[in-house]
N, C-alpha and C positions, 0 to 999 in steps of 0.2 A: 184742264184749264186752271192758271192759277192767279187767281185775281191779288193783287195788295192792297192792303190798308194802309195808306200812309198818314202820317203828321197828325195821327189822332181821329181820320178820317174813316169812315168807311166806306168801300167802292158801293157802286148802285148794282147792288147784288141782285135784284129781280130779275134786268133782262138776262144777269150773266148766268142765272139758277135756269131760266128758260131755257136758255139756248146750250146750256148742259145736257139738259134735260133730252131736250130737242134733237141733240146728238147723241147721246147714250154714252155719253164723257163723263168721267168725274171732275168735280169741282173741289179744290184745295184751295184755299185760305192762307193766304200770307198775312197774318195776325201781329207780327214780332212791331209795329209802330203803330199799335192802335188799341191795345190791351187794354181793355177795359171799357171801350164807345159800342156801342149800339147803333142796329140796322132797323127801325119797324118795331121799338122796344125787345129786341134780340140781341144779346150780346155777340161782338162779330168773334171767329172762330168757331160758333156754333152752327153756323148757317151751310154749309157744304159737307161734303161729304169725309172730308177730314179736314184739319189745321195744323200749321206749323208755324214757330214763332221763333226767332232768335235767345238767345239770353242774355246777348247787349242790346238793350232797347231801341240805339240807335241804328241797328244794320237792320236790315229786310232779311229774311229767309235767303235767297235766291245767292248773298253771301254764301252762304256753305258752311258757316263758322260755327258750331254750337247750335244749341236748340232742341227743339223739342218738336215732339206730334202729337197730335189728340183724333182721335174717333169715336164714333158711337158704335163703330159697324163689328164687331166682336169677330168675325173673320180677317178684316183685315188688319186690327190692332196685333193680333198674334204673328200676323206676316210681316209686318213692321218690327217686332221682337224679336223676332227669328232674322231679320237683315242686320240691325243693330247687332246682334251676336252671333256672325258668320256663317249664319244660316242655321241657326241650331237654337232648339231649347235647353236641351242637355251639351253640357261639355263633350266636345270630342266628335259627337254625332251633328250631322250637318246635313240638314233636308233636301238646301236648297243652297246656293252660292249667293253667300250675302258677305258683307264687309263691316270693319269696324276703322275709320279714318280717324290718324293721328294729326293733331294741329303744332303746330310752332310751340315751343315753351312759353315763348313771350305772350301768345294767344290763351292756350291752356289753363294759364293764371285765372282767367274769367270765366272759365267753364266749371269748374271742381267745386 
C-alpha cells in the first residue's frame, strides 16, 4: 500500500497502518511533497515500513524520476541495494535480477 503525502499534508495514516497491518501488507510512504510535516508528532516517512521521496519536490514518487528510499528494516534496505545495483553488492556478482534505470539528459541534470 502506498499512501501520499501531498501539498505539505500528511495522509491519515492510522486507519491506513491498520488495515496494513490487518492484511499482512507493507506500507510505503510516498513522502517526496511533505518533507518535513508530521503525523501524531511523527515526522511522515517514518511511519510505514519504508519511504520514498522524489528529489524534485514537486513530483510524487509514483513519477519514477529520481529519488530515494529509507527503512529501518536492515533486511530490506540491503535488498533495496542490491536492486539499485543489478542485483549485486559486489561488482560483477549478481544475487538477484535487479536494475539500474537511466533518465533523459534533460532529467538527469536534477538528480547528480
Amino acid at each position: 500500500m502506498i499512501p501520499v503525502h501531498l501539498y505539505g499534508q500528511p495522509a491519515d495514516m492510522e486507519p491506513l497502518l491498520a488495515l496494513a497491518r490487518s492484511l499482512g501488507i507493507a506500507l510505503i510512504e510516498d513522502a517526496a511533497q511533505a518533507i518535513g510535516a508530521t503525523y501524531h508528532g511523527k515526522r511522515v516517512g517514518g511511519l510505514g515500513m519504508s519511504a520514498a521521496s522524489a528529489s524534485i519536490p514537486r513530483r510524487t514518487w509514483s513519477h519514477g524520476r529520481c529519488g530515494l528510499a529509507a527503512t529501518q528494516d536492515q533486511a530490506l534496505g540491503d535488498h533495496l541495494l542490491r536492486l539499485r545495483a543489478y542485483g549485486g553488492r559486489q561488482r560483477y556478482l549478481h544475487e538477484e535480477l535487479g536494475f539500474n534505470s537511466r533518465l533523459t539528459k534533460s532529467r538527469r541534470l536534477y538528480c547528480e
